[in-house]
C-alpha positions in Angstrom: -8.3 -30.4 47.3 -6.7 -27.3 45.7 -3.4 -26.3 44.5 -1.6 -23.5 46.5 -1.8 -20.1 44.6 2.5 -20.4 43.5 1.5 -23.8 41.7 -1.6 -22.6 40.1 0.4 -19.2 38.7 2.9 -21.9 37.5 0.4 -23.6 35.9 -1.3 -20.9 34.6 1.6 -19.2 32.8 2.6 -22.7 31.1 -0.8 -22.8 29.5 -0.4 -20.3 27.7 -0.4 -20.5 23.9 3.8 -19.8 23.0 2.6 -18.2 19.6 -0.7 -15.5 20.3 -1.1 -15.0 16.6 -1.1 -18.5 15.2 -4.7 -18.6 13.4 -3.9 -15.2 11.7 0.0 -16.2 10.9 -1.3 -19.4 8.9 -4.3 -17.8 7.5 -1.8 -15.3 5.8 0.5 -18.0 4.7 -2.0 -20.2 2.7 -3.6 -17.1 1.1 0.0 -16.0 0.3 1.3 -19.8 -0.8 4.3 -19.2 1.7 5.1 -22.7 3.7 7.1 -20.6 6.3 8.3 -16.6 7.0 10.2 -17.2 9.9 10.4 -13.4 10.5 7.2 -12.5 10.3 6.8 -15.7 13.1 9.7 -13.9 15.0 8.3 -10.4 15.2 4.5 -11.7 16.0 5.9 -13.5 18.9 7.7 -10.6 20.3 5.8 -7.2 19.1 2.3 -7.0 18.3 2.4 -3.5 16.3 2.7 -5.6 13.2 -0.8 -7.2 13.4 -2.6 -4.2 11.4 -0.3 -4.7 8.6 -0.5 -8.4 8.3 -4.0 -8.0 8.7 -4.0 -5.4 6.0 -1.9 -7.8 4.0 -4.3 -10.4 3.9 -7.5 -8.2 2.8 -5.4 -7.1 -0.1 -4.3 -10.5 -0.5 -8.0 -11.6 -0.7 -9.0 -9.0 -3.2 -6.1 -9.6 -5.7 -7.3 -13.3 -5.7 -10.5 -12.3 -7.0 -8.9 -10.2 -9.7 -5.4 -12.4 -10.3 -6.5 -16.1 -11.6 -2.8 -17.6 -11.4 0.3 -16.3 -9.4 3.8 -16.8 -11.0 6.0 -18.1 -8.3 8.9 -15.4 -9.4 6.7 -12.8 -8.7 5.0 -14.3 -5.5 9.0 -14.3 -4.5 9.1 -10.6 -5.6 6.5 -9.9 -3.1 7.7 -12.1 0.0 11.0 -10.0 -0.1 9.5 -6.8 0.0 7.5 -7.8 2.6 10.5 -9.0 4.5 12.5 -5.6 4.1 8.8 -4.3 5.5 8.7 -6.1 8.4 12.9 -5.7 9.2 11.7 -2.0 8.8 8.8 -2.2 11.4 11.0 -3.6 14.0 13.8 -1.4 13.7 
């Protein structure tokens, strides 16, 4: 027995993952030691345009780890809000 086609496009379009970019989103957080960047989260979900730079984020954040032993948490806040006025300015 099969579904008709208007229950199986239902069904379809509720599997669907509600967050696309999840694996590269937390990926970036633990290399950055954020818990949360809501706005980043917010602009993933609705633009896509901002996946090179994250992307490009996280290589750089993968070489600096080599080079930087420790990470002072004033300066890892430093670079969280100038990310943040980056991204406000991608969307706008």
């Amino acid at each position: 027995m099969e579904f008709p086609p208007e229950i199986v496009d239902i069904i379809s379009q509720y599997s669907r993952p509600c967050f696309k970019y999840f694996l590269e989103y937390e990926r970036v957080m633990r290399l950055s030691g954020i818990v949360k960047w809501p706005l980043l989260k917010t602009v993933l979900a609705k633009d896509h345009s901002v996946l090179p730079f994250m992307l490009a984020y996280e290589n750089a954040l993968i070489e600096c780890s080599v080079c930087e032993i420790q990470d002072h948490p004033a300066k890892r806040k430093a670079r969280t809000k100038a990310l943040n006025e980056l991204v406000v300015k991608l969307i706008l």
